[in-house]
C-alpha positions as CSV (number, residue, x, y, z in Angstrom):
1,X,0.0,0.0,0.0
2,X,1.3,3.5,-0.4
3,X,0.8,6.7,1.6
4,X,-1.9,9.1,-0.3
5,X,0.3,12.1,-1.8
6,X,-1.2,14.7,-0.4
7,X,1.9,16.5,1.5
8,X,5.0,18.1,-0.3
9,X,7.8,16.6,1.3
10,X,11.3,17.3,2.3
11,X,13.9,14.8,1.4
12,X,14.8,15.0,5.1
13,X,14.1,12.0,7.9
14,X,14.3,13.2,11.3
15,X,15.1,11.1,13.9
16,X,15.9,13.4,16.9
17,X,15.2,16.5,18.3
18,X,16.3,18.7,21.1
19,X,14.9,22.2,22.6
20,X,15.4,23.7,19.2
21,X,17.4,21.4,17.2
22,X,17.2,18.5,15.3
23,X,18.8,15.8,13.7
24,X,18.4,13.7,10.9
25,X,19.5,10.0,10.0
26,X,22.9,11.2,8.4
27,X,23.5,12.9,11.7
28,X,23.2,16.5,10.3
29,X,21.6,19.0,12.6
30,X,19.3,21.4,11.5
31,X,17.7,24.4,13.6
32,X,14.3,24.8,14.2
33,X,12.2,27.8,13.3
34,X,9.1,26.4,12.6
35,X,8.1,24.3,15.6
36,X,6.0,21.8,13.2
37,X,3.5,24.2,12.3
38,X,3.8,26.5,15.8
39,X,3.2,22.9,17.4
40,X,6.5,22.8,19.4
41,X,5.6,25.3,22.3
42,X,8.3,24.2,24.6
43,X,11.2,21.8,23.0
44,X,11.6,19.5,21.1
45,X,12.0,16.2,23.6
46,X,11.9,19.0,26.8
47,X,13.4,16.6,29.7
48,X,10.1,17.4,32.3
49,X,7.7,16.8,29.3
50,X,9.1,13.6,28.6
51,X,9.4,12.8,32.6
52,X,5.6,13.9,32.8
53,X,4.1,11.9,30.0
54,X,5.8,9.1,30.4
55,X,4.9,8.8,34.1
56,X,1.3,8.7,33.0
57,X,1.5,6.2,30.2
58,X,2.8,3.5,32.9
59,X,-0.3,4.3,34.9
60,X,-2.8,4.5,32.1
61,X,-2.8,5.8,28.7
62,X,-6.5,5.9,27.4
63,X,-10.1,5.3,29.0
64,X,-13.2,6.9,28.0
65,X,-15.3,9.9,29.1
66,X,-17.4,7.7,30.9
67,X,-16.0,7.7,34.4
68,X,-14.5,10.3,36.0
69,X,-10.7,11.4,34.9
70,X,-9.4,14.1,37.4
71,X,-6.4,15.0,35.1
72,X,-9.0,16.5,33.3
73,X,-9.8,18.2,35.9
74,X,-6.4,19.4,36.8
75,X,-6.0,20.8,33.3
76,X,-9.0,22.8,33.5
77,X,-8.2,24.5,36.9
78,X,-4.4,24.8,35.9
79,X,-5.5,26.0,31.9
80,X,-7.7,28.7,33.9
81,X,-4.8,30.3,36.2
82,X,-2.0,30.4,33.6
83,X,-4.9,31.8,31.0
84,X,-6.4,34.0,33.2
85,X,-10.1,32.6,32.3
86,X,-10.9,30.6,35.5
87,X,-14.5,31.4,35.4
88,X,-14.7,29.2,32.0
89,X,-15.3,26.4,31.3
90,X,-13.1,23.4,29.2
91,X,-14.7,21.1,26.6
92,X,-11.3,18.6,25.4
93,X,-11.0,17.2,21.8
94,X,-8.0,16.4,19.6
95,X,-7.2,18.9,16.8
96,X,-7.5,22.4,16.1
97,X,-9.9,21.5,13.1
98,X,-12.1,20.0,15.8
99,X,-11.9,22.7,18.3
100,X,-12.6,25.5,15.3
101,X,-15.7,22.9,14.3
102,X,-17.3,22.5,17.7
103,X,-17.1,26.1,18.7
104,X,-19.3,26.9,15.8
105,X,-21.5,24.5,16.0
106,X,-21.8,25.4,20.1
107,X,-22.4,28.8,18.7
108,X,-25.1,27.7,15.9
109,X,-26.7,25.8,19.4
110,X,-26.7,28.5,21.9
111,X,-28.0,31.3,19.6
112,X,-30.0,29.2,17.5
113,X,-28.6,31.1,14.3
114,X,-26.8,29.5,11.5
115,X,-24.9,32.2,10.2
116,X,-20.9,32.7,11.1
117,X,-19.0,35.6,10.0
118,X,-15.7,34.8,8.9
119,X,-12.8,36.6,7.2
120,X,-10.9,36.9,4.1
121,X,-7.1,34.6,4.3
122,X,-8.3,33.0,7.6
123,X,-7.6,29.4,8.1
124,X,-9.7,27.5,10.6
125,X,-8.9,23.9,9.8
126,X,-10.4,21.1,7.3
127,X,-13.6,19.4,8.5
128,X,-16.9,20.2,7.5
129,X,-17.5,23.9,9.2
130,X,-14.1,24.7,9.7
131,X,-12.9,24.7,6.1
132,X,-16.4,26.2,5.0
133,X,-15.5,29.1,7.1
134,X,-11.8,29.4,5.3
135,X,-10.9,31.7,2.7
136,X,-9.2,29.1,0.4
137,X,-11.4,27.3,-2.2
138,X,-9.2,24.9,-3.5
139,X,-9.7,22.7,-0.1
140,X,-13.6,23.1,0.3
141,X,-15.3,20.0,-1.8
142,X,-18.8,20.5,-3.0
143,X,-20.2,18.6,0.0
144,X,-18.6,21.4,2.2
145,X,-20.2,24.5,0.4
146,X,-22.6,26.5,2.4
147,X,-23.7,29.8,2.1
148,X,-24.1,29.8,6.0
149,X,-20.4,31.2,6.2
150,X,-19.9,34.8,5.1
151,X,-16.7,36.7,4.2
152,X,-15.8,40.2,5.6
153,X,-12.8,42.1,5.2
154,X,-10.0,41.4,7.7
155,X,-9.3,44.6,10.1
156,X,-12.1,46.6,8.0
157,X,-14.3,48.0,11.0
158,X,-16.8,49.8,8.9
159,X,-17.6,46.2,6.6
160,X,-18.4,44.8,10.1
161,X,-20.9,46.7,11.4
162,X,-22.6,47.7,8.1
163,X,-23.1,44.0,7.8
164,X,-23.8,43.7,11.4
165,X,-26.7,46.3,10.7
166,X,-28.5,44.6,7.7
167,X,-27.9,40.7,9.2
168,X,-27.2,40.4,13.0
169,X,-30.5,38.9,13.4
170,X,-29.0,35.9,11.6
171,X,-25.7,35.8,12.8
172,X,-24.9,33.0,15.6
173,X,-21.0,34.1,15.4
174,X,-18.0,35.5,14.3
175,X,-14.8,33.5,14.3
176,X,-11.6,35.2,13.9
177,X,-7.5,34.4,14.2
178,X,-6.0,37.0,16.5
179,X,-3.0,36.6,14.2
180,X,-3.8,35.0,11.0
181,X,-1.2,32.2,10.8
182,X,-1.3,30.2,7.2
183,X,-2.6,33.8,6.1
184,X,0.8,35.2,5.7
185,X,1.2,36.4,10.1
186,X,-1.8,39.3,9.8
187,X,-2.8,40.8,12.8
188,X,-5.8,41.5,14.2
189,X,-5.7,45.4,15.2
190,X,-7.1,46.3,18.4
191,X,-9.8,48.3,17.8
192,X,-11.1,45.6,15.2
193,X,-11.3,42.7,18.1
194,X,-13.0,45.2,20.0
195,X,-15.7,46.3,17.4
196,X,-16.1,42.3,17.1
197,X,-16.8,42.1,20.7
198,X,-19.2,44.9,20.3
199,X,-21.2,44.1,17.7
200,X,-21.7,40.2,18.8
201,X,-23.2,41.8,22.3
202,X,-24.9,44.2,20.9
203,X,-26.8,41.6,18.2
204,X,-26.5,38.4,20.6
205,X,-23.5,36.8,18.4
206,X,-20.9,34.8,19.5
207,X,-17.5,35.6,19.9
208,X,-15.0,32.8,18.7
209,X,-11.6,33.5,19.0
210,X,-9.4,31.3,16.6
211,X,-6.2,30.6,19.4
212,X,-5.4,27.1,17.5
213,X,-2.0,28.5,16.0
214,X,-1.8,31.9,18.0
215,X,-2.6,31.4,21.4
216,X,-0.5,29.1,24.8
217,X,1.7,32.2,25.0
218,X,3.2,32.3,21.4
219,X,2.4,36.1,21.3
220,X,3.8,37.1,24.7
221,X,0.3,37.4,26.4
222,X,-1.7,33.4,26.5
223,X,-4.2,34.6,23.7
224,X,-3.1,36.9,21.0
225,X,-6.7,38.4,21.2
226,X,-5.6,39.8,24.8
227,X,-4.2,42.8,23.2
228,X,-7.6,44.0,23.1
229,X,-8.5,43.8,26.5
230,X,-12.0,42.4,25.8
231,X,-13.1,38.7,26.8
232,X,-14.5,36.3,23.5
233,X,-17.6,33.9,24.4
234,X,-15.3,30.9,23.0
235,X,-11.2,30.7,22.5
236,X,-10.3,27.8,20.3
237,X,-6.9,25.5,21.4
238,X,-4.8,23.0,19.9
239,X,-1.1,22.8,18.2
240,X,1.4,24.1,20.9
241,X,-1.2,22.7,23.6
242,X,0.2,19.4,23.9
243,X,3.6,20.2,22.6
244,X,3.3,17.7,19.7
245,X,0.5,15.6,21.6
246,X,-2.3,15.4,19.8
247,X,-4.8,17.8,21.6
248,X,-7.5,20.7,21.4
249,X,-10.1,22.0,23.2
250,X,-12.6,25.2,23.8
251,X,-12.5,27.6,26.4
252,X,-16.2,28.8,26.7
253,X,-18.1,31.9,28.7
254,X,-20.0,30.7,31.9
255,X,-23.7,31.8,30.1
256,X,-23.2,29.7,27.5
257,X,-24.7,26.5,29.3
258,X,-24.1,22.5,28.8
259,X,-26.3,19.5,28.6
260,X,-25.7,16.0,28.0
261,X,-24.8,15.2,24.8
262,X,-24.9,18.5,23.3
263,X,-20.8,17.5,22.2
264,X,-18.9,14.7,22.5
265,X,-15.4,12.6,21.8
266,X,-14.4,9.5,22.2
267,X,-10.3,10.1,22.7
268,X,-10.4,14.1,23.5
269,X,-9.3,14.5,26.9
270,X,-7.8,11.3,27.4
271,X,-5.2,10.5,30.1
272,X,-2.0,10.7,28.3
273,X,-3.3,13.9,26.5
274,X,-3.8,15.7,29.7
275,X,-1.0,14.9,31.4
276,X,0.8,16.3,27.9
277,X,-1.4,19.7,28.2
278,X,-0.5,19.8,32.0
279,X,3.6,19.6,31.3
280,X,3.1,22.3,28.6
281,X,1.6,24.7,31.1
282,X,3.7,23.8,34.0
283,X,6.6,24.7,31.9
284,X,5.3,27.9,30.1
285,X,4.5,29.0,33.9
286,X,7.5,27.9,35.8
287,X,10.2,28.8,32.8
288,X,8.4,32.6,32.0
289,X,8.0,31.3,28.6
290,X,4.9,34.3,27.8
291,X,7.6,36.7,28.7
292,X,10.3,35.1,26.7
293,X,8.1,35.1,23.7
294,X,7.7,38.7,24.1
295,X,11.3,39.6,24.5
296,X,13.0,37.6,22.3
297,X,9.9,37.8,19.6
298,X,11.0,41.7,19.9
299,X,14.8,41.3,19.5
300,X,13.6,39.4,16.3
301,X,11.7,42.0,14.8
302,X,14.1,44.5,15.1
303,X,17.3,42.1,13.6
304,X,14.9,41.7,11.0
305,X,13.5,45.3,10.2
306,X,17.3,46.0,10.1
307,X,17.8,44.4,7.1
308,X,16.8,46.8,4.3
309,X,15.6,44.0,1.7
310,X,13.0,42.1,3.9
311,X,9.8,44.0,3.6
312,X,6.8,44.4,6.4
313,X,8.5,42.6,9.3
314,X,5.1,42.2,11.5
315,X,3.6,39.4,14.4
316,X,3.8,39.6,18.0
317,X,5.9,37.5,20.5
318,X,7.4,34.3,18.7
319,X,4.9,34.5,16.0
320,X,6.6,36.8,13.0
321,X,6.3,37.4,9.6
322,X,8.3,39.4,6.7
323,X,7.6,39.7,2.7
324,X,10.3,38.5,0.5
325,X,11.5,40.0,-2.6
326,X,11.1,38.7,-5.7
327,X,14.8,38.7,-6.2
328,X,14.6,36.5,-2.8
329,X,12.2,34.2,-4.0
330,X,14.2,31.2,-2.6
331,X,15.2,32.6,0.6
332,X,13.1,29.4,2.8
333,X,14.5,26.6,0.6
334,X,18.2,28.3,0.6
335,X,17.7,28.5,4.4
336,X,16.9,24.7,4.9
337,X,19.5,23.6,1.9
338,X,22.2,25.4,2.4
339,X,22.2,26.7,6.6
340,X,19.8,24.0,7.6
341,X,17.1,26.2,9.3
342,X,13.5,25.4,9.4
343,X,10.9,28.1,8.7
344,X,7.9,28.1,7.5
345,X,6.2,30.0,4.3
346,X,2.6,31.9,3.5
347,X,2.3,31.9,-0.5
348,X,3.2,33.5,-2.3
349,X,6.2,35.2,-0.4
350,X,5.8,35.1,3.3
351,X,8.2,33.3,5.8
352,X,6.9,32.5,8.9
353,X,8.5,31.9,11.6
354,X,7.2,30.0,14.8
355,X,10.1,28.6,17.2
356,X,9.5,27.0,20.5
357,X,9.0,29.8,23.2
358,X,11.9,28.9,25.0
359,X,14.3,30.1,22.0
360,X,17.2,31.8,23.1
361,X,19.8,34.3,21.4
362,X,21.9,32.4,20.4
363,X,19.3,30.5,17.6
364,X,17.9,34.3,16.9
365,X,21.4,35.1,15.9
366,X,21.7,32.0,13.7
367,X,19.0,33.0,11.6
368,X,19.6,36.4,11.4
369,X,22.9,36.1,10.2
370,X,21.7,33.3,7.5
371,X,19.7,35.8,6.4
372,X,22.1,38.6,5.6
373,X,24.1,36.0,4.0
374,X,21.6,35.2,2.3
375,X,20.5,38.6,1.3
376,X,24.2,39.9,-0.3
């Protein structure tokens, strides 16, 4: 049997990684800029994560949500105090995907409304609701179409509330990234978040905030929509959650109410998953990793706005993006080929870059330096 060919590939194996490093089977060390797709929030193979999750898979690995499973639990109360959202509440699922896609539908449920506002670039994963509500047609098959998602302008206040004016009635949410991450790193101004949170109390809409790829601390506050120092009705959570775990979950306001049944998994929130989530935060808390996003996301940006050729260095914390020339137009695959540096890319001529939180100088100096090479 072979794989289906869905992923480009790398002619690369990797068979070990460390803190920001890795290595492949011919022994060559590469660093790490990309964290797997801002998955790798604290190390590759990070000693206490390893300690922590292997502890709990010689107790128990998996049982269902059918009896009681106080990790979960723990990882609520714990997810609350590093977040700052203790009076919320935790529904656990695997994937970012998932967590976009049960949001909404929680949304579409409480309001009893079936239309989400969504914007142009965002990305909020591929199952059925989630990639309906993402502003890239080539990955939304026919069975996914709906005209239950609408399109606004990112950052364009007035298209918000002139829509909000003719349609709230209708609309049970609005969903937005607080940093738009396979977008090309767009961020969500202030005073747009805040018109968002307006308009959804003022017309009985749901707030979703998108925190799969930009939240757990990557932007040097736990949720990139902090900035705008209003609460959402629902943050979404996945990638650097479990470190490379597989594990999402929603945070959700305390008026929006459960009942049995109303959502459901059968391996979110599962034993080994929590215990993954728990090391995460235990690290990000006892290392200062928000605050190390923030300063050395800052030392980045300005290497990087020093160099005249890169254009539109932008992101917050360890979440950063920068236009390439077109006289550049190689500049990811001639940092992986020739100074074996992972970083990731936004089409047509975005890098991204989204390193483990506990990156220090000396890998910021790396890559800067590949750069200007790389820009003579």
């Amino acid at each position: 049997m072979d794989l289906f060919d869905v992923y480009p590939v790398n002619d690369i194996t990797i068979v070990k990684g460390l803190g920001s490093y890795i290595w492949d089977d011919a022994g060559n060390e590469y660093l790490d800029f990309y964290g797997g797709h801002a998955v790798i929030s604290v190390g590759l193979t990070n000693p206490y994560y390893v300690k922590r999750v292997t502890a709990q898979l010689n107790k128990i690995a998996f049982y269902s949500n059918s009896i009681k499973i106080p990790l979960q639990v723990e990882l609520a109360e714990k997810l609350g105090q590093v977040s700052g959202k203790e009076d919320f509440q935790l529904f656990l699922c695997n994937s970012g995907a998932e967590a976009n896609e049960n949001a909404m539908k929680l949304a579409s449920f409480h309001t009893r409304r079936k239309k989400i506002v969504a914007f142009k670039k965002s990305f909020h994963g591929r199952t059925s609701l989630a990639v309906a509500a993402t502003d890239n047609p080539s990955i939304i098959a026919p069975v996914n179409e709906t005209d239950n998602v609408v399109f606004l302008p990112f950052n364009d206040q007035d298209a918000l509330e002139d829509y909000f004016q003719e349609h709230g009635r209708d609309v049970a949410a609005v969903i937005i990234e607080g940093i738009q991450g396979v977008g090309g790193i767009n961020v969500a101004e202030v005073r747009f978040l805040q018109a968002i949170r307006n308009v959804c109390s003022e017309h009985g809409a749901v707030y979703i905030a998108d925190s799969v790829q930009c939240g757990y601390g990557r932007s040097g506050k736990f949720f990139s929509h902090d900035f705008a120092g209003v609460n959402a009705d629902i943050y979404t959570l996945a990638k650097g959650m479990g470190n490379g775990f597989p594990i999402g979950g929603i945070i959700i306001a305390p008026e929006i109410k459960a009942k049995y049944s109303l959502l459901g998994t059968t391996f979110g929130g599962n034993h080994l998953a929590c215990a993954a989530a728990l090391a995460v935060l235990e690290i990000i808390e006892g290392e200062g990793l928000m605050a190390n996003a923030e300063k050395m996301g800052n030392y980045l940006m300005d290497q990087l706005k020093a160099i005249k050729q890169l254009e539109n260095v932008r992101g917050r914390g360890l979440m950063i993006g920068f236009d390439v020339p077109e006289s550049h137009k190689d500049l990811k695959k001639n940092l992986l080929a020739k100074h074996r540096i992972f970083t990731g890319e936004a089409k047509p001529n975005v890098i991204r870059l989204l390193p483990a939180l506990n990156m220090g100088r000396k890998e910021a100096d790396r890559l800067i330096e590949a750069i200007k090479e790389e820009m003579v």
